[in-house]
C-alpha positions in Angstrom: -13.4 255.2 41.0 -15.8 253.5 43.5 -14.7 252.6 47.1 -14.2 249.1 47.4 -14.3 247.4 51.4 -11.6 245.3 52.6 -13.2 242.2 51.4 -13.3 243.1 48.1 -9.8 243.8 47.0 -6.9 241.8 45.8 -3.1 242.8 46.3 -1.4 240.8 43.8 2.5 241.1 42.9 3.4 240.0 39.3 6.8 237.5 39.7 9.4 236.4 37.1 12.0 236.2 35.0 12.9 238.8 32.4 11.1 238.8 29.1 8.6 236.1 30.6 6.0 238.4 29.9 4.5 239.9 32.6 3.7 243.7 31.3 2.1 241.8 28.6 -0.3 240.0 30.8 -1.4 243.3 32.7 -2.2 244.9 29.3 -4.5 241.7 28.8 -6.4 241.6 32.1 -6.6 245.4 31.7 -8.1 245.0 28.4 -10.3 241.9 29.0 -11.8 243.8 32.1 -12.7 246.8 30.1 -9.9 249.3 31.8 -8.6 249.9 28.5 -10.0 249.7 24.7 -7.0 248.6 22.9 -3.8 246.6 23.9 -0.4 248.1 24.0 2.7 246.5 23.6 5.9 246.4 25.0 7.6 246.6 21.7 5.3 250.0 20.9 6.1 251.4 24.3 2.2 251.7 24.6 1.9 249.5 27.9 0.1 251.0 31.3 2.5 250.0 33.3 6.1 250.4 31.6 5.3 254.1 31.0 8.7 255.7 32.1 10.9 256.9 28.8 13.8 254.2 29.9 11.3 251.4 30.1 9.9 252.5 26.9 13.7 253.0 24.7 15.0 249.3 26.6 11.6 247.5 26.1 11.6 246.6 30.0 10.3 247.0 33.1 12.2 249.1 35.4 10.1 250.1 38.2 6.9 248.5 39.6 3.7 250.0 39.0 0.4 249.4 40.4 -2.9 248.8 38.4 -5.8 248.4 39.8 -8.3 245.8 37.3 -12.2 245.6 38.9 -13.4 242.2 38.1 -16.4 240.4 39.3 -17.2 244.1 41.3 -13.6 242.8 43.4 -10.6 245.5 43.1 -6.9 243.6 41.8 -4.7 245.8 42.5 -1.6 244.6 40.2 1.7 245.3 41.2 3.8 245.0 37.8 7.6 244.5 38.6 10.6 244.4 36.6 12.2 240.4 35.9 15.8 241.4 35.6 18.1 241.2 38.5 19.5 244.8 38.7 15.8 246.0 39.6 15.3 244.0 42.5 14.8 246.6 45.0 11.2 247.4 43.1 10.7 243.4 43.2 11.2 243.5 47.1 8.7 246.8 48.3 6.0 245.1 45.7 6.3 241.5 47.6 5.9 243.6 50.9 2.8 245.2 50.0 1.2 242.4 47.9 -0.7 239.7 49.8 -0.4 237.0 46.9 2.3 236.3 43.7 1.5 235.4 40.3 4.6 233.5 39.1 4.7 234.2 35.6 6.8 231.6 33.4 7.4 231.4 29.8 5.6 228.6 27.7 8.4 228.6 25.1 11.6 229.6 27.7 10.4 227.2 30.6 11.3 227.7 34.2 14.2 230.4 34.5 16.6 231.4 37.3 13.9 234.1 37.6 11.2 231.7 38.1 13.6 230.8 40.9 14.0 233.6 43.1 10.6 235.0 42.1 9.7 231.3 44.3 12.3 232.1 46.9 10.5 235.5 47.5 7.4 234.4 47.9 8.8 231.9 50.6 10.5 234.5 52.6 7.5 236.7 52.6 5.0 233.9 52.9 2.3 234.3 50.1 0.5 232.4 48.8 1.0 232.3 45.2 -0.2 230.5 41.4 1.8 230.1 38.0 0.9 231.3 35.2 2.1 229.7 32.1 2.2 232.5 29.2 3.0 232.7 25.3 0.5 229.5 25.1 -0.1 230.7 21.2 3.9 230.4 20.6 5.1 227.6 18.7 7.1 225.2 20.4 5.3 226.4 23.7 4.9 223.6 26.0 2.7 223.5 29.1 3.5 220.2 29.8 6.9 220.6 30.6 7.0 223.5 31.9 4.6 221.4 35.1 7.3 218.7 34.8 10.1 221.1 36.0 7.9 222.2 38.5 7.2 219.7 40.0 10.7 218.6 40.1 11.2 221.4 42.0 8.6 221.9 44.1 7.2 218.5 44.6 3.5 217.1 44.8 1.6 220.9 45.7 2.0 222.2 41.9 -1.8 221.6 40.6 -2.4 222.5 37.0 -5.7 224.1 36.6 -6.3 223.8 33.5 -4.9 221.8 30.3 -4.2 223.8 27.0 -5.9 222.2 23.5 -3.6 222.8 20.4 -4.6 222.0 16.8 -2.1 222.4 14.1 0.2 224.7 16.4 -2.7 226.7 17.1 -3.8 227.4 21.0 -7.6 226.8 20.4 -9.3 225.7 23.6 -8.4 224.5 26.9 -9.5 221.3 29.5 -10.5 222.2 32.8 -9.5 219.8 35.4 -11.8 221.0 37.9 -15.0 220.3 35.9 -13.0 217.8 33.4 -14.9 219.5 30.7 -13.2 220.9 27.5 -14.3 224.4 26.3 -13.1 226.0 22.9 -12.4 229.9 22.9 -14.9 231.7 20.4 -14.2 235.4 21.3 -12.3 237.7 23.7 -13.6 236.3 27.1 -15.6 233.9 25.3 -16.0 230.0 24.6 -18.4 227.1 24.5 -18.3 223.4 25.4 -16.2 220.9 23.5 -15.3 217.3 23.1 -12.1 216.9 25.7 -9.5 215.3 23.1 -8.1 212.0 23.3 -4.4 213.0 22.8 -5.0 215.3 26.0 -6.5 212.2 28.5 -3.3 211.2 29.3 -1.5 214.1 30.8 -5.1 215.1 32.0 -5.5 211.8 34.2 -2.4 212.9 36.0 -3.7 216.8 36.5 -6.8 215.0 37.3 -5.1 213.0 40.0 -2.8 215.5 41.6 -5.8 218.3 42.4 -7.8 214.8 43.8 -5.3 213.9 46.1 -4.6 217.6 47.0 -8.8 217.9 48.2 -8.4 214.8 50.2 -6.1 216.0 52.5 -7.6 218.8 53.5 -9.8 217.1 55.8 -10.1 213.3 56.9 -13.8 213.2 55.6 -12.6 214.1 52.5 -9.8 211.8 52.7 -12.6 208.3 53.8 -14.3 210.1 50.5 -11.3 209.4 48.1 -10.5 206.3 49.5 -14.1 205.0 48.6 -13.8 205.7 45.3 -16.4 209.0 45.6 -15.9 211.7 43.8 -16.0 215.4 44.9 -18.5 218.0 43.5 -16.9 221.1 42.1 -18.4 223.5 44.9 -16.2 220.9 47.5 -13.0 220.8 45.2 -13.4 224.8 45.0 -13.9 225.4 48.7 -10.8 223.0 49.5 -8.6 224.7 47.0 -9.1 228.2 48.6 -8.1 226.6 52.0 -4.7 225.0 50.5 -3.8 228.0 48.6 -3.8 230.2 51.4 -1.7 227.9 53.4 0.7 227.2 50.5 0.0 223.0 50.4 -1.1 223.7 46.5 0.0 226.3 43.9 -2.2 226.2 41.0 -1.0 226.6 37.5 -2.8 228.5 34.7 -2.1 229.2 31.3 -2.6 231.2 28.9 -2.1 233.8 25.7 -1.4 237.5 26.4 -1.6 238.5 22.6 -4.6 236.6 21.6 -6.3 236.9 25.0 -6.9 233.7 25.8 -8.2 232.2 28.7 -7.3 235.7 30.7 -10.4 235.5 32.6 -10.1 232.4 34.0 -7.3 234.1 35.6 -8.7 236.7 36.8 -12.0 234.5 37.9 -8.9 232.3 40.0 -7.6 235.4 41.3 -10.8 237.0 42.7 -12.0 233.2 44.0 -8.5 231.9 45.4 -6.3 234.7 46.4 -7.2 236.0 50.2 -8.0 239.3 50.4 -6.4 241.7 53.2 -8.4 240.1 55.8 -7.6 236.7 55.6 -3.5 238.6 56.3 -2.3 239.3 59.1 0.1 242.7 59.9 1.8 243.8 62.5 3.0 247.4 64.1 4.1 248.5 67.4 2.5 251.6 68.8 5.1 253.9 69.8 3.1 255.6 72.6 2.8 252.3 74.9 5.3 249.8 73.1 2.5 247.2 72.8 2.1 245.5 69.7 -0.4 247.3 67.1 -2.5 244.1 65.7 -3.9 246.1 62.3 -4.3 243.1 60.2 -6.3 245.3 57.6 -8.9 245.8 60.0 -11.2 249.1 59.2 -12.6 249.3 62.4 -9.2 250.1 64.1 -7.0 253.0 64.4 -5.6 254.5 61.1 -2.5 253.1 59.4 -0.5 253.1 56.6 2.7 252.0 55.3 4.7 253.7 52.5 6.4 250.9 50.2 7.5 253.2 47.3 8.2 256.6 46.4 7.8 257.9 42.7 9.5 261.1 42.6 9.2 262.3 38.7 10.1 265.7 37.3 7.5 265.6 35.2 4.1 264.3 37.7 5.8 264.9 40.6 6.2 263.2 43.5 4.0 260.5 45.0 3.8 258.3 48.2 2.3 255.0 47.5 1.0 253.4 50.2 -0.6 251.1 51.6 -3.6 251.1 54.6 -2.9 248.5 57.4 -6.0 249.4 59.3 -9.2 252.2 59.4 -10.0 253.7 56.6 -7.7 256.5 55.4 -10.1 260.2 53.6 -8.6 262.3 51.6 -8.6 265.4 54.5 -7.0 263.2 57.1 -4.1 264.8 58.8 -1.6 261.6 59.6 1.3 261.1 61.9 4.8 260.2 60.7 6.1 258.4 64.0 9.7 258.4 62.8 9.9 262.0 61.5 7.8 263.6 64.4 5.6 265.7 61.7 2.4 265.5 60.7 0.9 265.2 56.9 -2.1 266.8 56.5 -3.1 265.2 53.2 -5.1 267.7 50.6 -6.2 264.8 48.0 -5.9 260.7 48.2 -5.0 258.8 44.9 -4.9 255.2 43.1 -1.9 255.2 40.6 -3.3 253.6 37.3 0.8 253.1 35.9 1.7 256.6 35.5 -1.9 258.5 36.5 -2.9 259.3 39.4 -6.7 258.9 40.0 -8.5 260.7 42.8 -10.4 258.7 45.4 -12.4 260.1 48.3 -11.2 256.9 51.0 -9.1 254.2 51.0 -10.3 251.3 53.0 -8.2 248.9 55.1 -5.8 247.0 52.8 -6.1 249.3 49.9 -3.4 250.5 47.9 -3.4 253.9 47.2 -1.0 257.1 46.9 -0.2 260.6 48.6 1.0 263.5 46.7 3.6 266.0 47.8 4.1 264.1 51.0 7.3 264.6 53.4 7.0 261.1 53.4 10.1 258.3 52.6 9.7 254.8 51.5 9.5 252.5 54.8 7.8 255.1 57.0 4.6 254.6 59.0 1.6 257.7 58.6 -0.7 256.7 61.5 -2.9 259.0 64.1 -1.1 260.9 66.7 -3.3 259.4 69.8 -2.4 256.0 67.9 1.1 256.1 66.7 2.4 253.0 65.2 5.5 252.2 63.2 5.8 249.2 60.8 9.0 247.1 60.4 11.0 248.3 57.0 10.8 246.0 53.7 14.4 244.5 53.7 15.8 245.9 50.7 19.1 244.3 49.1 22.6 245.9 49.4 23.9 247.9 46.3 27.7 246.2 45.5 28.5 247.2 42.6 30.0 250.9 42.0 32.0 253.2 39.7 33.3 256.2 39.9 30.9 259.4 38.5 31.9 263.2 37.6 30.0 265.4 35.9 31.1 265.9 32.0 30.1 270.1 32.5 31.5 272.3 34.9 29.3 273.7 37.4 26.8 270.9 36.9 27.8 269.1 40.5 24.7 271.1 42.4 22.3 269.7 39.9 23.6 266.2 39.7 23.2 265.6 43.7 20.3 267.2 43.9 18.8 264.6 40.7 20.5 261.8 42.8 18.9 262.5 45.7 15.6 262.5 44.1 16.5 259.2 42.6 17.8 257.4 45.8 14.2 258.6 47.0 12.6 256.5 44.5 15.1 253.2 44.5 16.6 252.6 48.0 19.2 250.4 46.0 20.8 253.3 44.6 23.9 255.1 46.6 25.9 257.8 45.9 29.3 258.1 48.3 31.8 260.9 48.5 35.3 259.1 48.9 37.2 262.1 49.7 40.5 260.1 50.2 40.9 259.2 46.8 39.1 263.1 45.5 36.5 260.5 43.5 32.3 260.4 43.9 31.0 256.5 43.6 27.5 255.4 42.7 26.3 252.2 44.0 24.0 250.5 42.0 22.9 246.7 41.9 25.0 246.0 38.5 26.2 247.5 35.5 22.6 247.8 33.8 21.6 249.4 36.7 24.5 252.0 37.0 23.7 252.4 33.0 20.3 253.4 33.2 21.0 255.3 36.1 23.5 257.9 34.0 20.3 257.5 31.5 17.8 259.4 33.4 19.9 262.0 35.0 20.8 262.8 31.3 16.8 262.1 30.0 15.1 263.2 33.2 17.3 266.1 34.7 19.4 267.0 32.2 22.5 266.5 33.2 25.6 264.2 31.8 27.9 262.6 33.8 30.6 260.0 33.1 31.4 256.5 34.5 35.1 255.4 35.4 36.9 252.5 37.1 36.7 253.5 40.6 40.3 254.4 42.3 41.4 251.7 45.1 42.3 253.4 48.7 45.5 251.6 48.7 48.0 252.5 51.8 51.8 252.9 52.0 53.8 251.7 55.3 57.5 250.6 55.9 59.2 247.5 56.8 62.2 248.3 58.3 64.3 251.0 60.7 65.8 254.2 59.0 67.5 256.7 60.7 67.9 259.9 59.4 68.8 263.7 59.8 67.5 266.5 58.1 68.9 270.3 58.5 66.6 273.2 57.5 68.4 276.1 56.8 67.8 279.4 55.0 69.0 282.6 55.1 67.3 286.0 54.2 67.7 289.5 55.1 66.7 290.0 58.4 65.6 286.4 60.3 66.4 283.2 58.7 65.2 279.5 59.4 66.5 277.0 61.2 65.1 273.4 61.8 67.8 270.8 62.4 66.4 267.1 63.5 67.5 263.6 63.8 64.8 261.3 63.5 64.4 257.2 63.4 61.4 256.0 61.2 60.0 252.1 62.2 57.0 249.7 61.7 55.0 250.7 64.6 53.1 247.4 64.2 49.3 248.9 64.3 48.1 249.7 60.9 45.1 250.9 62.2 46.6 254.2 62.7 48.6 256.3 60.5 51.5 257.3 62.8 53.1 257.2 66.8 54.6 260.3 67.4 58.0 259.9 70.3 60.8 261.8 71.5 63.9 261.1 73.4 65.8 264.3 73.3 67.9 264.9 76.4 69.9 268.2 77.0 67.5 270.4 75.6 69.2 269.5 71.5 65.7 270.4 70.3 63.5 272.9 72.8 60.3 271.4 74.1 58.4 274.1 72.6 59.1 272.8 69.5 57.9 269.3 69.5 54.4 269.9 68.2 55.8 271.6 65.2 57.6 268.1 64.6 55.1 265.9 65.1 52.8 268.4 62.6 55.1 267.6 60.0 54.5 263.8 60.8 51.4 264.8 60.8 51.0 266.0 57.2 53.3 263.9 55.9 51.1 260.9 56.4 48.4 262.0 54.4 50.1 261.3 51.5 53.0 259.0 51.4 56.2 259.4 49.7 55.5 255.9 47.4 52.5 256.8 45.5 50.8 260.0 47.2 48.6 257.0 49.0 47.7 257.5 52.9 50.2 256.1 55.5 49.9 253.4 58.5 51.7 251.9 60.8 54.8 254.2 61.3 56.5 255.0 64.2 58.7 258.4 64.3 61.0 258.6 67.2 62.8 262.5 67.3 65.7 261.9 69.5 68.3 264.6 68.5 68.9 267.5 66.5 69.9 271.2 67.2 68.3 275.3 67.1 69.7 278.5 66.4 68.4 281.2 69.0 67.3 284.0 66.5 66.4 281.9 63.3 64.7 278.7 64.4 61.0 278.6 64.3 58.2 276.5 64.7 57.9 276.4 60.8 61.2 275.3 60.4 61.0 272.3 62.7 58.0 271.5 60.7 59.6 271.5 57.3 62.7 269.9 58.4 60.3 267.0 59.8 59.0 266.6 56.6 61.9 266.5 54.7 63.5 263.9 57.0 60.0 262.1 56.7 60.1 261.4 53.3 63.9 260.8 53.3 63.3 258.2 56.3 60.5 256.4 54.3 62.1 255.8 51.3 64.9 254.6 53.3 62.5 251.7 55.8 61.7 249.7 52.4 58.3 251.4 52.0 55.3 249.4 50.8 51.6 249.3 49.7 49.2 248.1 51.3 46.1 247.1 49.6 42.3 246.2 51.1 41.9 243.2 51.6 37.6 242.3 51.7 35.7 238.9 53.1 33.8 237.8 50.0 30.3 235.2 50.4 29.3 234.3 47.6 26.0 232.2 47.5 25.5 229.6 44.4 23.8 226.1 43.4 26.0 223.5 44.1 26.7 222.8 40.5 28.6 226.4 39.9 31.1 226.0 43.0 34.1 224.5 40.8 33.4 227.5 38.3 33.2 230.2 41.4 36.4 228.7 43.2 38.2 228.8 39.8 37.5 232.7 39.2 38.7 233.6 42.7 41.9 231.7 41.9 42.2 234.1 39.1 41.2 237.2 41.3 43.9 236.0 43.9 41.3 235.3 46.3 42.3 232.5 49.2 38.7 230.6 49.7 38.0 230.8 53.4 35.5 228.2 53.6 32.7 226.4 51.9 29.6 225.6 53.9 26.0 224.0 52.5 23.5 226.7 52.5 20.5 224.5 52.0 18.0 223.9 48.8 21.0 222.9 46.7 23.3 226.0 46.9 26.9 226.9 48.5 28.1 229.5 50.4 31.5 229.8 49.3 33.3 232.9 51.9 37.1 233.8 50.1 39.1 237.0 51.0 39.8 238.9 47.9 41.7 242.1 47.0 39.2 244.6 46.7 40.2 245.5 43.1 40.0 242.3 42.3 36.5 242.8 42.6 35.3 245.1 39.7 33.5 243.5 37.4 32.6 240.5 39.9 28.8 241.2 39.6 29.0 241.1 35.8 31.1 237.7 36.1 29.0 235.7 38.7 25.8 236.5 36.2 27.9 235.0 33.5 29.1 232.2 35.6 25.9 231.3 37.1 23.4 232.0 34.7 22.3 234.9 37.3 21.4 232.6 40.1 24.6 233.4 42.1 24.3 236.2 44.7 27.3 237.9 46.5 28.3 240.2 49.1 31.1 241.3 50.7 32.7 244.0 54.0 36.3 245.1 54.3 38.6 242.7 56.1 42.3 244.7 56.6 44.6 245.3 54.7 47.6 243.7 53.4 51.2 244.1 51.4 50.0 244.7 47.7 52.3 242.1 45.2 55.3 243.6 43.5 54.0 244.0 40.7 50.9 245.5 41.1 52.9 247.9 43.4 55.1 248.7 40.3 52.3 249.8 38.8 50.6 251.8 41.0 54.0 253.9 41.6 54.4 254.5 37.8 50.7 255.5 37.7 50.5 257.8 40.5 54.0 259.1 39.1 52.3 259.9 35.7 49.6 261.6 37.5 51.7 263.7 39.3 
């Protein structure tokens, strides 16, 4: 592939809800720009971009992937990105390393949660961005409201570009509001001038108006212009529409048919003419060497940078680096410094990823996107020079919440399964694997069930090994509410030496549940030697790792040894020790022991109109609502504290609740006495088990 400059490339991150077809519109640019010579299909698993086998079996996208489309001698590199929720750790590195959105919206579904966040993204991130209004050959498809909505939501800025002609259901031709000239689509890429419809004037007069009034504040000539009744030429409206996309004060809407092609390059021509390109961006670092700020904004001219957004680590092509140049231009026998590890990457061959192949390049210029192979690389590190070294802030990636429990189904498989999870919490930083050793259980963390599901899915497809999901275990924790005294007497005799342990002992509430146990003693007269009062407080010691209730940790005693007696031959330290225990367990079943269970601070973020369903559901999950506070653009924070098992499933039920738009997190508060009955059960479980 040719080098392209700075100037001359587009990084542009596809946006949207699930199933609003997105993969579909890459195969159409890629096929109206020449890249391919036929059109794949989702449904045929014959796509560029969803090329993984999980992608292909669901009929999703499940990881981004970058294609680059040359149009108009201008490099887009498309960043492809999955629409449903679970994957939204892809969604995040592409927005990072994309410098504009294309918010892609169904024709016939209409403006989704998706559309949604894919709008909230782009506002965190800053990009400027344009709609894209797909299925346009569907029946029932209809442009017209799907600009309504948006401009409900977004106000004045949404400017439709272009105004779709139908003719007996049929997507024939389009209106462009620019030129307010119809044109009728002849071939792939092709059309010819037509009579502008009277059934489309009156939607077209508002269009019309909206991109008018848009122009006329860009400057105050232009607004004296308007006001006298002149119009604009095209060149003027064209120039002013770059300015206001860049700054956000319009968002242009396009339309369009993926499956029949049609009017795909006016996209692409409205990409390569309104989008910036990695100069007009700026980018930050700070060199590590003289804690200054690095200014690379996609500058060639300066020192060499580059971020890493994603990994790809693949059994079967290996693993890849894809990155992105901040500044200079990157050649493939560069040797590059990774600030954070200390190490240096000598790299042996530069790539562009085309979906699943890797291309070789000689140079990548600033604001490229390319890849590395074999790199010691992660996702979020910095490869700079060494007499430059700079370091880039890290994408902010969301928090995994949801977990179960994992074990392998074939013995002797363990080495292999952490070594294919690690290779996959490589590639997607939401994934998590955690060794709870208190409760002998191994949790993956995903973003939600799907995700957990296809998770299992490639460790069995990819790597070849099967492991099975279960209801995590909850670390629940056993204490005591009242005073037990008690005396326990070791004794056992044997030829030769026997044992003797003989203590008295007092078991309270210690009042700090924080830590397990407060060892004291109060023996006077010498009952119970000295020398053996760290053999009683060992058999505290061990007795508190599991409790006498349900085998659970315990908190919050206080054991108080303040008599006993000792033979002078027999007595030992291990005797102490086992008498300690013994009195241990007598003296907690005695104090009215109880569970504890974890208790965790639960915010839950959701439009205003879900609250009365959210606040309902945490009655059920024996949550106490903490507080509700406006969060802004219609939406609630509600915080509750809620039992942490309570809490499986939540991620599932919110999506249910809230059509997906609710989002939720939560961190362990303390810990607090468990309900008799769920205490009931726990003891009759743990008894089973034993």
């Amino acid at each position: 592939m040719n080098v392209y400059t700075t100037d001359s490339i587009r990084n542009v991150v596809l946006l949207g809800h699930g199933g609003s077809g997105k993969t579909s519109l890459v195969e159409a640019m890629a096929y109206v720009s020449g890249l391919t010579g036929r059109l794949g299909k989702v449904t045929d698993g014959t796509t560029i971009s969803d090329y993984d086998k999980e992608e292909i079996k669901r009929k999703f996208s499940i990881n981004t992937s970058v294609v680059p489309i040359i149009w108009n001698n201008v490099k887009i590199n498309i960043l492809d990105t999955p629409g449903y929720f679970d994957f939204i750790g892809e969604v995040e590195e592409a927005v990072a390393a994309a410098d504009a959105a294309i918010i892609v919206v169904s024709g016939k579904a209409g403006v989704e949660v998706g559309t949604e966040k894919a709008w909230e993204l782009c506002e965190k991130y800053k990009l400027p961005r344009m709609f894209f209004v797909s299925e346009m050959d569907v029946d029932h498809a209809s442009f017209r409201e799907v600009v309504e909505k948006l401009t409900e939501l977004y106000g004045k800025k949404i400017a439709p570009f272009y105004q779709p002609i139908r003719e007996n259901e049929k997507f024939v031709g389009y209106v462009n509001v620019m030129k307010m000239a119809g044109r009728r689509f002849t071939d792939i890429g092709k059309r010819e001038d037509c009579e502008i419809p009277d059934y489309c004037r009156p939607n077209l007069d508002i269009y019309r108006e909206a991109m008018m009034d848009a122009v006329a504040e860009t400057s105050e000539e232009f607004m004296e212009r308007y006001f006298a009744g002149e119009e604009f030429s095209v060149g003027e409206i064209r120039a002013a529409m770059k300015t206001n996309v860049d700054d956000g004060t319009i968002i242009p809407v396009s339309m369009g048919s993926s499956v029949e092609l049609r009017n795909i390059h006016n996209l692409l021509n409205d990409i390569v003419e309104l989008l910036p390109s990695p100069d007009k961006v700026s980018c930050a670092g700070i060199n590590m060497k003289t804690n200054e700020i690095f200014q690379a904004d996609y500058n060639f001219a300066k020192a060499k940078s580059a971020y890493v957004f994603k990994t790809i680590a693949d059994p079967f092509i290996g693993k890849y680096s894809l990155i992105k140049v901040c500044s200079g231009v990157i050649k493939s026998d560069d040797t590059l410094y990774n600030a954070a590890a200390e190490t240096e990457e000598k790299l042996s061959k530069l790539y562009i990823m085309r979906g699943n192949k890797p291309e070789e390049v000689s140079e990548l210029h600033a604001g490229d996107i390319g890849a590395i192979g074999k790199a010691g690389c992660k996702t979020g590190d910095t490869l700079s020079t060494k007499a430059t070294p700079v370091m880039y802030g890290k994408t902010d990636i969301s928090k995994p919440y949801t977990y179960m429990a994992y074990k392998a189904k074939n013995k002797g498989d363990e080495d292999k399964i952490s070594q294919a999870l690690a290779k996959i919490m490589d590639e997607d930083l939401t994934v998590k694997s955690v060794n709870d050793s208190e409760n002998r259980q191994t949790l993956l963390y995903g973003m939600g069930d799907q995700h957990l599901s296809v998770i299992v899915s490639i460790l069995a497809e990819k790597y070849k090994v099967d492991v099975e999901l279960a209801k995590p275990k909850v670390a629940f924790r056993e204490t005591i509410r009242k005073k037990a005294d008690v005396e326990y007497k070791y004794k056992k005799q044997s030829g030769g030496h026997g044992q003797y342990g003989h203590v008295k002992m007092t078991f309270e509430p210690s009042g700090d549940l924080d830590t397990s146990y407060i060892f004291d003693q109060i023996v006077v007269g010498g009952a119970v030697p000295k020398n053996y009062f760290p053999a009683v407080e060992k058999g505290v010691q061990e007795s508190v790792q599991k409790g006498p209730l349900a085998g659970y940790p315990v908190v919050g005693v206080k054991a108080v040894l303040y008599d006993g007696s000792y033979h002078p031959v027999d007595s030992s330290e291990m005797a102490f020790k086992t008498a300690a225990i013994q009195a241990f367990k007598k003296g907690f079943m005695e104090a009215s022991p109880i569970l504890l269970e974890p208790i965790e601070t639960l915010t839950v973020l959701v439009p205003d109109k879900y609250t009365g369903d959210v606040m309902g559901d945490l009655n059920k999950r024996r949550g106490r609502v903490l507080g509700m506070n406006p969060a802004g653009a219609g939406k609630t924070e509600v915080v509750a504290d809620v039992p942490m098992m309570e809490l499986f499933g939540y991620s599932t039920d919110l999506r249910s609740m809230t059509g997906g738009s609710g989002t939720y997190s939560y961190e362990f508060a303390r810990y607090e006495q468990a309900p008799s009955d769920v205490q009931e059960k726990e003891v009759a479980a743990r008894a089973a088990e034993v």
